[in-house]
N, C-alpha and C positions, 0 to 999 in steps of 0.2 A: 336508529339513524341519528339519533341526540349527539352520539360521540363523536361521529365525522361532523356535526356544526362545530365542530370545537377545534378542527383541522384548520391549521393555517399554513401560509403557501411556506414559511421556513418547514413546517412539516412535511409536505410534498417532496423536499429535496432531501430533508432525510429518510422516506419511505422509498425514493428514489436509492437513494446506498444502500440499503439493506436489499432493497429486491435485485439490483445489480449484481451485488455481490451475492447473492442464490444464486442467480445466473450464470457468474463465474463457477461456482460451484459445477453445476450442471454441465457446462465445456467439460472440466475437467475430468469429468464424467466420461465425457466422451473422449477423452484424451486430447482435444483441443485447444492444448496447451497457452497459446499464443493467445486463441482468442478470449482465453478467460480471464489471463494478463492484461489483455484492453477493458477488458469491463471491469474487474479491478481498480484501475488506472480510473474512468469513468466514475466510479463509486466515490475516487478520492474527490476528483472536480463537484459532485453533490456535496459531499460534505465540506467540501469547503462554502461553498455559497449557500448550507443551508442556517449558518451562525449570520451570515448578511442579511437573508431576508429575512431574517426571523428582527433583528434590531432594524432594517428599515419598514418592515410593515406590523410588526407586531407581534404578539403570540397569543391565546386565547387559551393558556391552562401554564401552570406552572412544573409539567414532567416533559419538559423536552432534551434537557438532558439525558433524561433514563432512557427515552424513545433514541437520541443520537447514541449513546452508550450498547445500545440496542443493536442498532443498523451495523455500528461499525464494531462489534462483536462478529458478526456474519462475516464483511469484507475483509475486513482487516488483522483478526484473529483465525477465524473457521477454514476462510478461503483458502487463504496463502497456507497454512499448513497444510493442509490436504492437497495442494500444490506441490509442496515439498516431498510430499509423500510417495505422493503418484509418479512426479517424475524419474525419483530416483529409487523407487522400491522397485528389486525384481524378485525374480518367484525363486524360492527358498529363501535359507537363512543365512545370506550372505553376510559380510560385514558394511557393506555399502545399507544393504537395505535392514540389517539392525540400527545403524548410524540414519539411517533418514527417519525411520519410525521413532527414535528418541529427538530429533531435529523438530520432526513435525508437531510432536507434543512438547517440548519445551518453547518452542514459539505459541503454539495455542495457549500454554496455560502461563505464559509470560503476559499475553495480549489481553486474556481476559481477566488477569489480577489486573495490569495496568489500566484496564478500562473501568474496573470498578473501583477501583482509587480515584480514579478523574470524579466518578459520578456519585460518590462521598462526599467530595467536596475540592477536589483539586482541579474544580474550576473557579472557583472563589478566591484563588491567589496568584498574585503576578505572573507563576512560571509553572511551566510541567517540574513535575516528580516523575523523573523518567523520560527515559525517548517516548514521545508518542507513538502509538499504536500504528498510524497513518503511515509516520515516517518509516518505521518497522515493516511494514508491509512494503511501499515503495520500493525501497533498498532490494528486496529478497524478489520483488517483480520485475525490478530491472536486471540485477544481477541472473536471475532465470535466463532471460530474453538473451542477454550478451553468451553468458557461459551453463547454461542446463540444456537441458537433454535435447539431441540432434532429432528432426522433424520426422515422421513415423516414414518409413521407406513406400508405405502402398501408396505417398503423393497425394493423398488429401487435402494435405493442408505444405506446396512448397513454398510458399510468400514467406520463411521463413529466415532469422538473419544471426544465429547462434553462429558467434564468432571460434567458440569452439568449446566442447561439452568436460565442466570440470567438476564432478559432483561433489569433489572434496571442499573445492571453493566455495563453493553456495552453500553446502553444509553447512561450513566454519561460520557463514556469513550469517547463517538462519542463526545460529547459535549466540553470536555476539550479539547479533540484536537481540534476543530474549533476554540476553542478561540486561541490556542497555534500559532494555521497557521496562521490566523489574525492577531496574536500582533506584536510586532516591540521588542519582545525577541531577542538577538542576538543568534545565532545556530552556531558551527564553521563549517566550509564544510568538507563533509567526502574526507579525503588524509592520505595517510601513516599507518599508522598501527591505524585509526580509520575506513578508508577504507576495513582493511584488515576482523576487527572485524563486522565490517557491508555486508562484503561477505559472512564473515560463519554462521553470525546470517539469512542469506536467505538462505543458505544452508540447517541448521537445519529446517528451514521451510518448503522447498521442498521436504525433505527427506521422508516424510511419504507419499507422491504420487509417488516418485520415489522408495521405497523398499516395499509399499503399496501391490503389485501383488505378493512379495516375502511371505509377511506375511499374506498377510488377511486370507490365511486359518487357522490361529489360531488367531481367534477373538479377544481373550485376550493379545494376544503378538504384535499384529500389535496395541492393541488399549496403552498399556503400554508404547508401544516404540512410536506411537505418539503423546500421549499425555508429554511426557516428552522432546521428539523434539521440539516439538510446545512450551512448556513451555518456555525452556532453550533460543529460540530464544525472546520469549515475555521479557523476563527478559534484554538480551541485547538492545534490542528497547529501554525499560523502563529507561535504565543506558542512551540512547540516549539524551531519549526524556526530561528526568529532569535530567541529569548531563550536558549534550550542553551545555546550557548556564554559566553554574558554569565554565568549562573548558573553554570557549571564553573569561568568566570577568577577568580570570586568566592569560589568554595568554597576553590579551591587556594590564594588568597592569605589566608581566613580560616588554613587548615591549616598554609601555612607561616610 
């Protein structure tokens, strides 16, 4: 019991992503696509607040990054490929599901080079090296939600709001972010009011599982209002994910 004395509540929030993003795992398991996308989504809101509470309450051991490097191996590397995998792998050996099976492992093994570069030491310097893992996962959750695969026809799960199923899109998508988290792009860290924009583009994203119970009984209006949540946050990602670097080359050449 010595080692949980050494748990502090920033730890809590990242034990919180890690076991969410198991979670998601397990949906996907079940083919519950959607709902593994929100816990996902959820994993990311932990990890975001678990770097806050660890600088406003403290920490009580110096491997919390290995522990967050950890957690978001699971969510943000493991998950979303096997996400990838599942939605778009079918039975033989098609060209679709050889293209998802190289998809899903170039993101997993893009996320978890990029994760162990972070936890080296590429937290010690002003910017990412690479797209972050987080953002990589995001992108290919949202992009799922709008354009992957159409909801299983037995009606399990129809609260669903897939604007229309393009597997090549999400592919191509899974694929440029691997390379993005690979490269050695400069990314600037989200603080200050790119922070701010980066909370409410997860918000938009959550929303349609958090007023989902409000609306689903009008199929059309729950599907309207999420698919335009979801859009609106894809589109801030997007401004992330290919303006970061514009805005980093710009900062450093203001500073130097």
């Amino acid at each position: 019991m010595a080692a949980w004395n050494k748990v502090s509540l920033g730890d809590l929030f990242t034990l919180a992503n890690g076991i969410l993003g198991f979670f998601a795992i397990t949906f996907i398991l079940d083919r519950d696509f959607l709902g593994a996308m929100n816990l996902i989504l959820l994993s990311m809101i932990m990890d975001g607040m678990d770097g806050y509470m660890a600088r406003r309450f403290g920490s009580k051991h110096t491997r919390g990054q290995v522990l967050d490097s950890i957690s978001d191996s699971i969510s943000f590397a493991f998950a979303p490929a096997l996400l990838i995998y599942a939605e778009f792998h079918t039975a033989g050996d098609s060209l679709q599901s050889i293209a998802a099976l190289v998809c899903a492992v170039a993101f997993l093994a893009a996320g978890l080079f990029r994760l162990a570069r972070f936890s080296v030491g590429g937290y010690q310097i002003s910017y990412f090296v690479g797209m972050p893992a987080p953002a990589g996962a995001l992108v290919v959750v949202l992009i799922c939600m709008l354009f992957g695969a159409l909801p299983e026809p037995d009606g399990l799960h129809p609260d669903y709001f897939v604007a229309f199923s393009s597997p090549a899109l999400v592919l191509v998508v899974a694929l440029v972010s691997s390379f993005l988290m690979a490269s050695e792009i400069p990314y600037p860290k989200i603080r200050g009011k790119m922070a701010a924009a980066s909370g409410f583009g997860l918000l938009l994203a959550v929303l349609p599982a958090l007023l989902g119970p409000l609306l689903v009984g009008d199929q059309s209006l729950y599907t309207a209002f999420s698919r335009t949540a979801t859009s609106a946050a894809l589109a801030l990602s997007l401004v992330y994910v290919f303006g970061g670097p514009l805005y980093e080359r710009h900062e450093r050449a203001e500073s130097g």
